[in-house]
C-alpha positions in Angstrom: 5.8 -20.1 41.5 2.9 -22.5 41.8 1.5 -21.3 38.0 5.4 -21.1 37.1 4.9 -24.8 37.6 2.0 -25.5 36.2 3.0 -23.7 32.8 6.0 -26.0 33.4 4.4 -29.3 33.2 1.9 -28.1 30.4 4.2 -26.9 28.0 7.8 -28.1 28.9 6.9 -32.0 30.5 4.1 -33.4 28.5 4.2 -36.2 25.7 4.0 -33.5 23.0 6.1 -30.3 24.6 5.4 -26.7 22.7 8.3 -25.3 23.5 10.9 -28.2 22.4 8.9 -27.2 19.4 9.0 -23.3 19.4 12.3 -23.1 20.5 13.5 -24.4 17.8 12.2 -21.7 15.4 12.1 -18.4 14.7 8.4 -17.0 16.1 6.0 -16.8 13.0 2.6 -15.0 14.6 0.1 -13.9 12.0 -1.6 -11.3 14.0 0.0 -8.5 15.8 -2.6 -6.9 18.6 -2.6 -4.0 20.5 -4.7 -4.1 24.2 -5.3 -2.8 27.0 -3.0 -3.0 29.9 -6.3 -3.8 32.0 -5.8 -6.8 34.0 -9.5 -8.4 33.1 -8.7 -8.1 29.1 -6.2 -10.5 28.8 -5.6 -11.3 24.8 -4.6 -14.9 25.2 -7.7 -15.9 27.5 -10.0 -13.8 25.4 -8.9 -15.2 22.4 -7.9 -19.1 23.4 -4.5 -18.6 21.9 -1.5 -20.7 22.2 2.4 -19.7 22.9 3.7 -18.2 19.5 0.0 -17.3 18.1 -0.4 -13.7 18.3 2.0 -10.9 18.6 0.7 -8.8 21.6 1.7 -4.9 22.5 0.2 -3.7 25.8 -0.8 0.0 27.0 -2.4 1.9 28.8 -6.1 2.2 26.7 -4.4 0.0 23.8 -3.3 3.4 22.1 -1.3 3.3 18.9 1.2 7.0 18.6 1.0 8.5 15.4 4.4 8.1 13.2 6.6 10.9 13.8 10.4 11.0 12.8 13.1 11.7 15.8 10.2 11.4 18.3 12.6 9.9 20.7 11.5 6.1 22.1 9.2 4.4 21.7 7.8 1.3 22.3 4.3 0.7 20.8 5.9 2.1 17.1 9.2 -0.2 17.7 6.9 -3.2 18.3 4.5 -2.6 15.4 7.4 -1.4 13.0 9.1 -5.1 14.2 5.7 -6.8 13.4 4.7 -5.6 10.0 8.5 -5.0 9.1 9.9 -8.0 10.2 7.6 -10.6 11.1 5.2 -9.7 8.3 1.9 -9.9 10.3 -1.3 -10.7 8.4 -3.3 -9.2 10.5 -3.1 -5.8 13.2 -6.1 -6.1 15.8 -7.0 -3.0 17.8 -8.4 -4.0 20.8 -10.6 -1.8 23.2 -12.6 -2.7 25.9 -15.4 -1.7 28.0 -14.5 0.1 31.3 -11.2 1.5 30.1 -9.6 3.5 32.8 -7.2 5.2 30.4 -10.2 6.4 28.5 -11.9 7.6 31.6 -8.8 9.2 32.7 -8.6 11.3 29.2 -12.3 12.9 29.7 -12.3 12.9 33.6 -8.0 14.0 33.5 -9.2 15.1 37.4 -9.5 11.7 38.2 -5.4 11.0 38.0 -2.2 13.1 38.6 -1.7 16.4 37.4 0.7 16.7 34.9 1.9 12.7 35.6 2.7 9.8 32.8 -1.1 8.8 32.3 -2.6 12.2 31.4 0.8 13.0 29.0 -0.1 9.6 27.6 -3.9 9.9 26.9 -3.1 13.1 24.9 -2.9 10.6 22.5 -6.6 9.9 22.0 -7.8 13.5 21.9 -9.2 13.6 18.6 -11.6 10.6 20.1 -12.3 12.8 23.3 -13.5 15.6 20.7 -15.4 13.4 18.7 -17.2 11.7 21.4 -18.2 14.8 22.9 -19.6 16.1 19.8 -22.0 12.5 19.0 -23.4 12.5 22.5 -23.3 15.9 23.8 -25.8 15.8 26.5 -25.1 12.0 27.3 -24.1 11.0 31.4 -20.7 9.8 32.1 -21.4 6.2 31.2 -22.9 6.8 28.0 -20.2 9.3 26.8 -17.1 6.9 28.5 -18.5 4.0 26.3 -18.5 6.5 23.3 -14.9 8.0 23.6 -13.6 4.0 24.3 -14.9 3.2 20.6 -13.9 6.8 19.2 -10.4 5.7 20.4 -10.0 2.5 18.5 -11.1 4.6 15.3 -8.2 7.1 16.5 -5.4 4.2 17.1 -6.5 2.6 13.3 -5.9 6.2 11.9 -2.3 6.4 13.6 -1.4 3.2 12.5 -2.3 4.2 9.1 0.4 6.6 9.4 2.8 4.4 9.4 4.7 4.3 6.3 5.1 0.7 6.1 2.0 0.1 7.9 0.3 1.8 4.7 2.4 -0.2 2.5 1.6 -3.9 4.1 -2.0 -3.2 3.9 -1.9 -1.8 0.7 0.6 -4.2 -1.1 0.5 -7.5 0.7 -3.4 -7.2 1.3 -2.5 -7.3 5.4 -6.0 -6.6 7.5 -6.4 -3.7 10.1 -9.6 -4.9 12.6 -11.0 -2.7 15.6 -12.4 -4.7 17.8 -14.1 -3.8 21.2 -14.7 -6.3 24.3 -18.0 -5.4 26.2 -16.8 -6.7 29.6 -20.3 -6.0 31.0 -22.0 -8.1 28.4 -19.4 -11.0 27.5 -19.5 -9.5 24.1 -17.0 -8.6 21.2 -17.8 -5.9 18.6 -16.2 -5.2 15.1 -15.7 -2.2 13.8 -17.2 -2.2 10.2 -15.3 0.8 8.2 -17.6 1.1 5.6 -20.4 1.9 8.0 -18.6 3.2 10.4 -20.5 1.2 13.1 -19.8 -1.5 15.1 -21.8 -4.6 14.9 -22.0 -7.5 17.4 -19.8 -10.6 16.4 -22.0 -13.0 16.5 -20.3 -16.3 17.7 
């Protein structure tokens, strides 16, 4: 209630209110992003946003689905369907991070319930579980949980390629598709670089 309070005064009670202002409006974000549900990798204190800035979509190891027809529900393809569809989003981050218990939970699936909602979930990401143990096959734990963190933001972009109209945006309308990585250890972001392959420092 105390931050409830504080958001309050910020946003509703000052000279120059945001929210007389958004309210007023139909939301207009130019970036969807899809993070982590890790409470350290918070999007809007990572990224200094405002209220009505970015579109964000939280999971568990900021996985997109592939597209599938009659899949049943589901959430992370309604959001980004809603984003690119709808709200016509110039940009779709994927955002991994250092650290990603999710990721850790695909390679080390010991490590969480048998048969429960976070190993069904991580199935998700086994082509980057694959990958990363065929790049670093004699690496330690650390080493080849870093690895499979940044195979799995290469295996979220090429699901959200899948996507019909995801396709279509970024073919027609020039929209941008950015894998990112936070390095919680270091205080650094990484970028994805298709052409290479690699990712390369952001330099700030």
């Amino acid at each position: 209630m105390a931050g409830f309070r504080h958001f309050r005064e910020k946003y509703y009670l000052s000279d120059d209110p945001t929210y007389s202002k958004l309210s007023t409006r139909q939301q207009g974000p130019k970036t969807l992003l899809i993070g982590c549900s890790d409470s350290r990798v918070d999007p809007a204190i990572l990224g200094g946003t405002s209220p009505g800035e970015v579109f964000v979509v939280r999971n568990v190891a900021n996985l997109v689905p592939p597209y599938e027809v009659g899949g049943g529900k589901h959430g992370v393809s309604a959001a980004i369907e809603f984003a690119v569809v709808n709200l016509k989003v110039e940009n779709v981050i994927i955002l991994g991070h250092r650290q990603c218990g999710g990721i850790r939970a695909l390679l080390f699936p010991e490590e969480t319930q048998a048969g429960g909602f976070v190993q069904g979930w991580m199935t998700i990401a086994e082509p980057a579980k694959v990958r990363a143990l065929a790049a670093v096959p004699s690496a330690d734990q650390m080493e080849l949980w870093r690895c499979c963190e940044l195979e799995s933001i290469r295996t979220s972009l090429e699901n959200l390629r899948s996507f019909p109209f995801v396709a279509e945006a970024e073919r027609d309308r020039g929209m941008s598709l950015l894998g990112i990585y936070f390095d919680i250890e270091k205080g650094e972001l990484r970028e994805l670089d298709e052409a290479t392959g690699k990712f390369t420092t952001i330099v700030i």
